[in-house]
N, C-alpha and C positions, 0 to 999 in steps of 0.2 A: 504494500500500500504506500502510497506517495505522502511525502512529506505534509501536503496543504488541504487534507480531509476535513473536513469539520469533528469537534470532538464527541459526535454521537455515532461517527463512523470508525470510530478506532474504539468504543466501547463494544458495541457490534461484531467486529473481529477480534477481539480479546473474548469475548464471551463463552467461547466451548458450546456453541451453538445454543444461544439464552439462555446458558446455566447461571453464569459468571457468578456470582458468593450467595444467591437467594438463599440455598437451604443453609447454607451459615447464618445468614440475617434472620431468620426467623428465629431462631433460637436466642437469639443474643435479646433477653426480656429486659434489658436497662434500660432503653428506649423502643417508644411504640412506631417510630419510622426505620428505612434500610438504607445503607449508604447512596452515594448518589448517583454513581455507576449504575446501580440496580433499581434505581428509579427510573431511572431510562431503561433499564430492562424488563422491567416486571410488566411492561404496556403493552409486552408482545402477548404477555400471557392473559391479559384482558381487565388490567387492574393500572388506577392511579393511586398513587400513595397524595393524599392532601391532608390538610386541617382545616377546623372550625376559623373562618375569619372574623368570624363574631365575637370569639372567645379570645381571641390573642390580643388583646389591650390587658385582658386580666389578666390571663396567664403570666404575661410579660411582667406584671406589675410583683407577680407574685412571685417571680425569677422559674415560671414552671416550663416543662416543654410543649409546644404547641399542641392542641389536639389534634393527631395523627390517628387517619383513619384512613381505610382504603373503600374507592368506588369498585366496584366490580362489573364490569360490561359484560355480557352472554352475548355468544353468539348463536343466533336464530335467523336462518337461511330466509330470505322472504317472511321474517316477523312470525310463524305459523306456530302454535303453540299448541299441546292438547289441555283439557283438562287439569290432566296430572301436572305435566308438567309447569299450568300455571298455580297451581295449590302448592309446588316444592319452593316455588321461586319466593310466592307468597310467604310460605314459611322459613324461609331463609332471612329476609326483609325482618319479619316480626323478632325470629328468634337469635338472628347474629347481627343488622343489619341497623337503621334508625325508624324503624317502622314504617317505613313506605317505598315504595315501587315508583321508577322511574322511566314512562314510556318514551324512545328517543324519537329523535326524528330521521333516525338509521332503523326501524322495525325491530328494534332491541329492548331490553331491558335492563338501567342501570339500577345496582342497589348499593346505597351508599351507608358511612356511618359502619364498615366491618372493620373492627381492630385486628390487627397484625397478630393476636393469637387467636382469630378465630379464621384465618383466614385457610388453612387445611379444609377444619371442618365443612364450611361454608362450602367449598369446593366440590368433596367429596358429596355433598347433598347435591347440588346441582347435577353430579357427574352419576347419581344413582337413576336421572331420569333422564341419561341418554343425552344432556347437554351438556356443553361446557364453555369458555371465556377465551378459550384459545385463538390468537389471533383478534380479537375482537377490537385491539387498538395498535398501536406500534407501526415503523416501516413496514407494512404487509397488507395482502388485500384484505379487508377487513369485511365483517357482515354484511354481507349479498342481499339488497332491497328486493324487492319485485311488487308489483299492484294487488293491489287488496282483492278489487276485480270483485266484487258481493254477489252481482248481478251475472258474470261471464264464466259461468262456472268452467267450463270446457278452453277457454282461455287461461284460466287463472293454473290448471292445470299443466298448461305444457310452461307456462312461466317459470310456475313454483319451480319445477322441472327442470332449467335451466338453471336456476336461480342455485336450486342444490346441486347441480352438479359441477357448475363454477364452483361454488367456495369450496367443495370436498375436492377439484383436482387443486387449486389454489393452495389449500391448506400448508404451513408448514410442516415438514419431514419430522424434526427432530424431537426425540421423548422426552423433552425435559422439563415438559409440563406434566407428564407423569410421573415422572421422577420427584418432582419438587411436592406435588400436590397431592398427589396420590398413591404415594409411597411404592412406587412403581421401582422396579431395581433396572439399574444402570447396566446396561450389555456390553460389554468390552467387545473392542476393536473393529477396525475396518468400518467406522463412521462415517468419517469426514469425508470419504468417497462418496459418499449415497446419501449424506442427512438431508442434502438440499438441493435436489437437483435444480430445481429451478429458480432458487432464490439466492442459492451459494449462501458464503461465509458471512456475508453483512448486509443480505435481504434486502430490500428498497431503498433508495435514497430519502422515499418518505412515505405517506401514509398513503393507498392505493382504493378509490371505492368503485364500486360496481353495481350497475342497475340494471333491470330487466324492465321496460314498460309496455303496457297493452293500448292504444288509442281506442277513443276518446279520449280515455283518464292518462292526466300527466302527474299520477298523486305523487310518485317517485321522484320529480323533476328533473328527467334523465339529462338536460346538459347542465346541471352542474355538477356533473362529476368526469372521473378519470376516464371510464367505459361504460359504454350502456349500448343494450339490445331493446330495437323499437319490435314489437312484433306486426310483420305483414301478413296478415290471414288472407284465403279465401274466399269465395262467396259461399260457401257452407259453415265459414267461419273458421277453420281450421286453421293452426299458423304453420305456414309457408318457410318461412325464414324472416331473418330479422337486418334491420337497417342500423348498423354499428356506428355509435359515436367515441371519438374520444378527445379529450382535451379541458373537460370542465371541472371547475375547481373554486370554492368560494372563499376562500382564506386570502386576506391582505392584512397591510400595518397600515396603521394611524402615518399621514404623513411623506411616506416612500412609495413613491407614482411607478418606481421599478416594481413594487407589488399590486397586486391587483384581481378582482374575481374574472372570470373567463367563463363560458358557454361554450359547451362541447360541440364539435367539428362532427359531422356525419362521411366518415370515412367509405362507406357503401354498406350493399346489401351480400350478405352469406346465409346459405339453409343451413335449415337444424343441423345437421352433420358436421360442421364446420365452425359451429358457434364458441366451444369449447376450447379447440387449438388457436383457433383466434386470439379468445384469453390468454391465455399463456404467451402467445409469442407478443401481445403485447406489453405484458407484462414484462416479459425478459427485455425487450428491446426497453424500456425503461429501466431496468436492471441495469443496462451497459450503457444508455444513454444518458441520463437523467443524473444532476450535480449532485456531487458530493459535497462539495466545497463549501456551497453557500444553503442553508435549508431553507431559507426564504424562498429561494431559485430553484427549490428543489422538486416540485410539484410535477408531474406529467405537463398541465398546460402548460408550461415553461418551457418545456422541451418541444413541445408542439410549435409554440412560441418560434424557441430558436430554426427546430431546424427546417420546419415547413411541412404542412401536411402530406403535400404531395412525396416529400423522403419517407416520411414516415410511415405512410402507407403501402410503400413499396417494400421498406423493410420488414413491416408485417406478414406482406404476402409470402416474400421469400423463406421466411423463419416458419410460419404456417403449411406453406405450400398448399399457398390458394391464390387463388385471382377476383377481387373481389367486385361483383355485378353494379353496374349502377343502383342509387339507392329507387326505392321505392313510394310511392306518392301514400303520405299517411295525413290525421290532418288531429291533434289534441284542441280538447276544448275547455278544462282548465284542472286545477293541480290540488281543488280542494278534495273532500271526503263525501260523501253521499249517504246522508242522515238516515236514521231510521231503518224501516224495511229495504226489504227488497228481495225477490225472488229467485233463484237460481234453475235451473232446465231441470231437475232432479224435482222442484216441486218443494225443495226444503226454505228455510228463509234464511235471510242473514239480518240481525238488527245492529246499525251503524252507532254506537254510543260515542258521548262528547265527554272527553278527560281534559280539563283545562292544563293545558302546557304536561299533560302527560302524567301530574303526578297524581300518583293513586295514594291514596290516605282515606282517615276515618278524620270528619270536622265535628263539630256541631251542628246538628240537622242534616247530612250527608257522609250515611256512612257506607264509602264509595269501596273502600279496600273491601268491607265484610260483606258487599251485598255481591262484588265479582268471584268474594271466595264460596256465597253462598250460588251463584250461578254454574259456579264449576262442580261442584258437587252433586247437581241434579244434569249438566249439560254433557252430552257423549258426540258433541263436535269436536270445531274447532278452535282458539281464540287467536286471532290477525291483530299484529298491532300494526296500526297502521304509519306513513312515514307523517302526516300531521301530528303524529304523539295522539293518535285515539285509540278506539276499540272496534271490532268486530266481532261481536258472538255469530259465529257460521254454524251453516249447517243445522239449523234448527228443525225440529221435525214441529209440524202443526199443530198438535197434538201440549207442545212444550212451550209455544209463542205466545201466550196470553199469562205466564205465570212470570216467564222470562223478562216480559217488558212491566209489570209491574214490578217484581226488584230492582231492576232499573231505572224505573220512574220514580221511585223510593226514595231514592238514593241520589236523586239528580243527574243520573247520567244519559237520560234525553239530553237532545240537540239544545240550545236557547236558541230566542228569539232571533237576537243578535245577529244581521250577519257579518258583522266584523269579529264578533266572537267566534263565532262558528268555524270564521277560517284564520283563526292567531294563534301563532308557536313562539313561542318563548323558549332558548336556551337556557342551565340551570345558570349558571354566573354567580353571584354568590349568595350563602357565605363560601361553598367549598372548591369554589373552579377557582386554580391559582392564575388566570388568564386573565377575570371578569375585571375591566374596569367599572364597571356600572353595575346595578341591578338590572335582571331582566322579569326570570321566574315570580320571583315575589312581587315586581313591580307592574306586572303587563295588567293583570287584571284591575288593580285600582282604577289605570289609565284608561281602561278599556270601557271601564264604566263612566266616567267623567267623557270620555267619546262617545259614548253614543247617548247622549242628552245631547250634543250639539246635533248627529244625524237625525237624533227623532223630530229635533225641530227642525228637519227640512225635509221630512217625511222617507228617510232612507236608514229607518232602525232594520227592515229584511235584507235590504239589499247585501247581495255578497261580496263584500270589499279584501281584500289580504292582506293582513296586517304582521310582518316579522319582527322580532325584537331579540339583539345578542346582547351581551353584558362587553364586549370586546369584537375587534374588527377581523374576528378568524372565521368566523361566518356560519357557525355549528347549525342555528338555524335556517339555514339561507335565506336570508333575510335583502342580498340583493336581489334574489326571483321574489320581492313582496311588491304588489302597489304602494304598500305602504312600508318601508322600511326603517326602523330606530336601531342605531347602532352606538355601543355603550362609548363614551370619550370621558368620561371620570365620572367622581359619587355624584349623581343626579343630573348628568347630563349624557348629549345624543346627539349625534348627525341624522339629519331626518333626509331620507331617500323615495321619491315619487318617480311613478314613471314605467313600473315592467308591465309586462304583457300577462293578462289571467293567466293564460294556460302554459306559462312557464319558457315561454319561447323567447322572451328580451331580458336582461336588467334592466334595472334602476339607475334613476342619476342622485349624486346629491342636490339637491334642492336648498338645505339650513345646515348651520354648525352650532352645536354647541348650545343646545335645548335644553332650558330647564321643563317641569311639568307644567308651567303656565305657557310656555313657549311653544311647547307641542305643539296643543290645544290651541290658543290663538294665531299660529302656524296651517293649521287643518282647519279649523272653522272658516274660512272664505272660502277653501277651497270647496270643501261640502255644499255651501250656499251654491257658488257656482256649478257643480255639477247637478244639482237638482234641477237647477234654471234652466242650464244652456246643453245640457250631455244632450244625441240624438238617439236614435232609439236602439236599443240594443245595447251602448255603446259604456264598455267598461271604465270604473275609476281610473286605471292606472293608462288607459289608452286617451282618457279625456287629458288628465294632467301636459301630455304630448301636445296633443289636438290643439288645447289651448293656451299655449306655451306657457305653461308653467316651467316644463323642464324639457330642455330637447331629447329626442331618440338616443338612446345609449348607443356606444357604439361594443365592438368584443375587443378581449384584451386589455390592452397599455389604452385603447381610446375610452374604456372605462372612467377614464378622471379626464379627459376633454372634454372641454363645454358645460361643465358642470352649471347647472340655476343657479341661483337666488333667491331667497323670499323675496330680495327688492326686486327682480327682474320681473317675478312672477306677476307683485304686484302693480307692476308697470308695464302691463302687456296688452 
């Protein structure tokens, strides 16, 4: 390895393939965190080590160590969960965990609040029901999205399909996620030939995602990510093969125009046959392409960036050994969730439930965790988390849909009125994300209510608006595919971003800097006025903002921070 790697790539090649001192760390109970080597390591195996930020003014005061606890991400191919397996997760949450469940906006489940000696435990329970954390974060292709799809059963089918059989060839080789967590014994010799075929010694330059989506529904938002497979059916509905993107990626900094989000490139069309080695040779060709040096730089669309689609796709083909078809005419109509019922070809139901920003808990007057723990116990589907951070109870037999939507209605987890609620995600940010400059989780729903008094008085409390909110400019919720975009810039403030396309097909531009909570809202209040007034018929929030130049059409890439609005601009148009 060269002299001028970044120092997350020479932890990576010291490692012993993600061993590097975890099962040492663990044991050392003098402190509830692991050196910092293995904080970079441990993310392969599906875990951040962080603390309470709420608590470090005291602790500090008290000369204590921070409160050190680890999240734990699962990985679940396409969100798909049974039953069982959502009762184990549950109880993992209550009994090792901070009592609550965290639906991402990656089809996953984070559980946070586990201390560093329950973290075996914790593991082994998840690993009893066939799941596990592997891979779920770190340089590696991380949990495989695909469409919820409620209504397309026979669709959602050959997705899921893809969807698991990307991340199980994907997977990392090496055992040392049994070794460490499930006291699995260490095989001597002749490793290092075979632990990685395809990721070698020091796996990705950075963190790799994958989509599978179905049209109409763009709920996955397949160009913001690394790769994604559009599905082309035929007129029986059958999928044909799929329309390959890559290059999208929503992570930027405050400040550095050499960073920036990007919308993935449609590279062409390949049949089912071919979908899988695609992966892969993508993959690797990012392996050997993609910086080492800089991790800002280090993203796939950067690499797209540098060396041009057209290299890149050729180097695909070659590594694959395919040739790949022109794309296919598909057409998405937008990227939210589709509430309530809805019927699948089988005759069974699916009911769409609303989990605010994901997290499941028991409040006062809403008790959301025990009413989904009391549905799994009577329900013999399935449970879909979807990529807006919601729910899907599928597969409902007729027979079960009238007791089902009553615990749920119980419990508040119908749709609301709202339609800006109805389509708002929130990253968690703090207290526990070491990234968050701002609040998101805690803070969207106040805001959310203080917005929709100004749309009810202009008669737009249904309409369906997209409202994103990160705590930081790394984009966990993609918050540049929102209409309505808040992006954390310190305690109580935001860059506010107007301007994408519904169904996930533009970003956003910035619009304002630097928004307090009256600033938001007196920021958005003309704008609502105006689009009541003036929008034409059909015609979305975030396409009106365009139309009426509040913020011009974003461009992709580096043109992401050209041309940026104004609020004065807006209001001088």
């Amino acid at each position: 390895m060269t002299d001028d790697v970044s120092r997350n790539e020479r932890i990576k090649e010291a490692s012993d393939y993600l061993r590097g001192t975890l099962a040492d760390g663990l044991r050392e109970e003098i402190t509830g965190a692991i050196i910092e080597d293995d904080a970079q390591l441990v993310k392969f195996h599906g875990m951040y080590l962080q603390d309470d930020r709420d608590l470090r003014p005291e602790r500090t005061r008290k000369k204590m160590e921070k409160a050190f606890a680890f999240m734990i991400r699962v990985r679940i191919p396409g969100g798909v969960l049974t039953p069982r397996q959502w009762l184990a997760l549950d109880g993992v949450a209550r009994v090792y965990g901070n009592g609550t469940m965290r639906l991402t906006t990656r089809q996953t489940v984070q559980l946070h609040g586990v201390i560093k000696s329950n973290l075996k435990a914790t593991l082994k329970t998840i690993d009893a029901v066939l799941l596990s954390s592997i891979a779920a974060c770190g340089d590696i292709n991380r949990n495989v999205m695909c469409n919820v799809l409620p209504e397309q059963s026979r669709a959602h089918t050959a997705a899921i399909e893809l969807a698991r059989s990307i991340s199980d060839h994907l997977l990392p080789r090496t055992p040392a996620y049994r070794e460490i967590w499930l006291d699995g014994e260490r095989i001597a010799g002749g490793e290092e030939e075979v632990v990685e075929p395809i990721y070698g010694k020091t796996y990705l330059p950075r963190k790799f995602k994958v989509v599978v989506a179905v049209p109409p529904s763009n709920d996955v938002d397949v160009f913001a990510h690394d790769l994604g497979y559009i599905a082309i059916a035929d007129a029986s509905g059958d999928i044909v093969g799929w329309n390959v993107t890559v290059g999208g990626g929503m992570g930027m900094t405050h400040g550095e125009k050499d960073t920036y989000p990007r919308t993935a490139d449609i590279m062409g069309f390949c049949t089912n046959s071919d979908a899988v080695k695609i992966a892969e040779a993508v993959v690797t060709v990012q392996r050997d392409w993609g910086d080492r040096k800089n991790r800002k730089h280090a993203r796939l669309k950067y690499t797209i960036e540098d060396r041009g689609l057209d290299t890149f796709r050729a180097e695909v083909e070659r590594r694959a050994g395919v040739k790949f078809a022109m794309p296919e005419p598909f057409a998405f109509t937008s990227t939210g969730d589709r509430y309530g019922w809805s019927e699948g070809i089988d005759g069974r139901g699916h009911l769409t439930l609303f989990v605010q920003n994901g997290r499941v808990h028991d409040v006062a007057g809403a008790a959301q965790q025990a009413a989904l723990r009391a549905i799994a116990h009577v329900h013999e589907g399935e449970f879909r988390i979807t990529p807006n951070q919601n729910l899907v109870i599928a597969n409902v037999p007729t027979i079960q849909q009238a007791e089902i939507e009553r615990i749920a209605r119980d419990a508040g987890l119908l749709a609301p009125w709202s339609g800006l609620r109805r389509n708002s995600v929130a990253c968690v940010a703090l207290p526990t994300c070491g990234l968050a400059l701002a609040e998101s989780e805690r803070y969207l729903p106040d805001l959310l209510t203080a917005l929709d008094e100004r749309l009810a008085a202009y008669g737009l409390s249904a309409d369906d608006i997209v409202i994103r909110m990160t705590g930081c400019p790394n984009g966990c919720a993609r918050p540049y595919l929102a209409e309505i975009g808040l992006v954390g810039k310190g305690p109580g403030r935001y860059n506010l971003y107007l301007g994408a396309a519904f169904n996930g097909s533009r970003m956003n531009k910035l619009y304002a800097e630097d928004l307090d909570h009256a600033g938001i809202i007196a920021s958005l209040d003309p704008l609502f006025a105006a689009y009541a007034s003036e929008r034409q018929k059909g015609e979305r929030f975030g396409d009106f903002t365009v139309r009426a130049g509040f913020v011009a059409a974003t461009g992709n890439g580096a043109d992401f921070h050209a041309n940026a609005g104004s609020q004065q601009q807006g209001a001088t148009r």
